[in-house]
Steps between C-alpha positions, in 0.01 A plus 500: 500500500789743574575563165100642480542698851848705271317559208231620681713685712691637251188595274405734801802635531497632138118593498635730839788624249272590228207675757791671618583667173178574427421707788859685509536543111167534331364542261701241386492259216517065546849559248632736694495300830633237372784686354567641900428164656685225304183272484361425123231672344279214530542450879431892579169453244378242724553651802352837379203295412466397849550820641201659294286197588586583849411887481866647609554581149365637191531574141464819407552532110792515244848713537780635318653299235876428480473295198206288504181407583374728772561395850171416706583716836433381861362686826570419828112482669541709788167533608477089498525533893567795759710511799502679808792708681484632837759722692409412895630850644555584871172754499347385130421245288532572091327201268527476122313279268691460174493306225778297377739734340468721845219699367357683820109451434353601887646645812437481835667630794372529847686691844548262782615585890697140555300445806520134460647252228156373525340814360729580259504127340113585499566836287698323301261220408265746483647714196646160348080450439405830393791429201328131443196723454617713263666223249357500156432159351762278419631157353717475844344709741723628771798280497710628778563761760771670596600687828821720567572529857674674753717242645708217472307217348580080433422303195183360652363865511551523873537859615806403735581914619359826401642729751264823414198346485605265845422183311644180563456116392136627238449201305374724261520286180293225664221727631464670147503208296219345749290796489473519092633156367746669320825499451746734722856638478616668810883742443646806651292804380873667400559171269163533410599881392808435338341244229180706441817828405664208325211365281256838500731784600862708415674183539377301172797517324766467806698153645542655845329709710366571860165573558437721854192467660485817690177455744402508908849315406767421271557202288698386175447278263800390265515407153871346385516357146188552453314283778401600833788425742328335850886389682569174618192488681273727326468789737759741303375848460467573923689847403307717702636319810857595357645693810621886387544581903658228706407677805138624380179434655332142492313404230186252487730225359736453809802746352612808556490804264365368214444675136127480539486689825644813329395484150135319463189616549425464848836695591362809296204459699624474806694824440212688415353442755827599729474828256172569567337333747222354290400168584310498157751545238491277215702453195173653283555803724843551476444486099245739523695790737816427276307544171399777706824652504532412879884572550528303804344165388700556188761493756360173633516345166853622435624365765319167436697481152821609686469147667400344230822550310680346822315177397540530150913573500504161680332301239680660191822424666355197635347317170555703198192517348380630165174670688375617783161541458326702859146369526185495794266780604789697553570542140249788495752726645770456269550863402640508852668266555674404170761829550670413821457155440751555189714758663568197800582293196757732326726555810468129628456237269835361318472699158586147255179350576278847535630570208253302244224470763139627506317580791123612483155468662268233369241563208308228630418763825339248792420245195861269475409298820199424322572418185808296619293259740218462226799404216631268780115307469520512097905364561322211676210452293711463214825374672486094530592304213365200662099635493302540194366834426128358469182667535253464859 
């Protein structure tokens, strides 16, 4: 009987193997994975077979020669299932349905006050439907949701402490996956960044990087080696409650001077309106007077970046990274902030590690929350060795 339960076992471990190649590699031929994976050409054959019988994969014709017959290529089946991503913001919600390569097929987003946990969760639930409405047919169906948040957050998918929003002890996981049946994966909205820029974004091709979230305020998410790093108890990446003052004004978190009181996007705000006494200033409307030519909101913005590059210096010297990739809704004012953020950089940070380092504003815009919680639902969908992949 146990000898069944390890070949079983260790059939689904290779059929995950094989799946895996497929979707990072294809078109791809049954030779050529078994030429990458070690197994024989008659084990991958059978578990291709499988994975067209199950819809995750397809043939989709001959290929190139290299001596003879012509290879029968595979295609990973993206649109097999869809996924959903949502970034739970401090004033917004953004929603994504993708498919399974991270394919952004609908988007939703929706403003939101905070009133009450109770009306936000509602919001929430609310745009997680409209994306179940718009979901084209499919072997799978939706097959998991994720949700980047503003916090600190368990395993269970209990949002433990989110300081801006003034959240604590959400089981947010549990009420999700009651409302819709479906499975949930709570993280950090900055981890949640930092693998969307790793798997969609500038860092593709890079081992380590740093991912900063730059919103009402500021968080980091930290790929080492290649995987997200989460500390000995998963709540690595707190950087915007790094302390650049140790005698500066209390933040929401308990601490004194922290990064995200000078250099997020509630700290530009808050100056404005010192500046100019407007208790309606937004970020939209500080784009639109700096686009504007506005010189003293370009100021603003300048100033923003100044303390910006007081964060950044620390987390060059601090971790080394290959990237530092600047991401949120404050990305849209990079062509002011990216100047003095740099010149901070060239006077502060040791040279050696500056010195092959690139720091720029996301590509992804608003979107690498997003795409990194929905990738953390396809991660899960696809993750366990010890489920079948079978259809409903």
């Amino acid at each position: 009987m146990k000898q069944t339960g390890d070949l079983n076992l260790v059939k689904k471990i290779n059929k995950s193997i094989v799946l895996h190649h497929i979707r990072t590699d294809s078109p791809i031929s049954r030779a050529r994975i078994a030429e990458i994976t070690g197994l024989t050409k008659a084990t991958v054959s059978s578990l291709v077979n499988e994975l067209i019988e199950s819809s995750l994969v397809d043939e989709i014709g001959v290929g190139q020669s290299s001596g003879g017959r012509k290879p029968m290529m595979l295609l990973f089946n993206g649109t097999a299932g869809y996924a959903i991503g949502v970034d739970l913001g401090v004033h917004d919600i953004l929603a994504v349905l993708t498919d399974l390569t991270g394919k952004v097929v609908h988007e939703h987003r929706v403003q939101h006050d905070n009133s009450s946990v109770e009306q936000v969760t509602q919001l929430l639930k609310a745009s997680i439907r409209t994306l179940i409405g718009h979901a084209p047919q499919s072997v799978y169906g939706i097959i998991g949701i994720g949700i980047g948040v503003p916090g600190i957050c368990d395993e269970n998918g209990n949002l433990l402490f989110a300081p801006n929003l003034g959240w604590e002890n959400v089981p947010l996981q549990q009420q999700v996956e009651t409302e819709f049946g479906i499975p949930v994966v709570i993280d950090n909205e900055a981890n949640a960044g930092a693998v969307g820029e790793k798997q969609f974004g500038a860092g593709k091709d890079t081992a380590n990087l740093v991912y900063i979230s730059i919103g009402i305020g500021i968080g980091a998410g930290l790929i080492m080696k290649g995987e997200l790093y989460r500390g000995a108890t998963g709540f690595a990446g707190e950087i915007g409650h790094m302390s650049i003052q140790h005698d500066g004004p209390k933040c929401r978190c308990g601490s004194l001077g922290c990064w995200e009181l000078y250099a997020s996007e509630l700290a530009l705000l808050e100056q404005a309106r010192h500046e100019f006494g407007s208790g309606s200033a937004n970020l939209e409307w500080l784009l639109r007077k700096a686009d504007g030519g506005d010189q003293a909101v370009i100021g603003l913005f300048e100033r923003l970046g100044y303390y910006l590059g007081v964060g950044v210096v620390n987390i060059i010297n601090g971790y080394n990274p290959d990237y530092i990739i600047l991401g949120g809704r404050l990305a849209g004012a990079e062509k002011w902030l990216m100047q003095p953020l740099l010149n901070l950089l060239e006077k502060r940070s040791i040279p050696h590690p500056r010195k092959l380092l690139n720091v720029e504003f996301s590509t992804l815009s608003d979107r690498s929350t997003v795409l990194g919680a929905s990738s953390f639902a396809v991660a899960k969908f696809f993750a366990s060795t010890t489920v079948s992949v079978e259809r409903s």
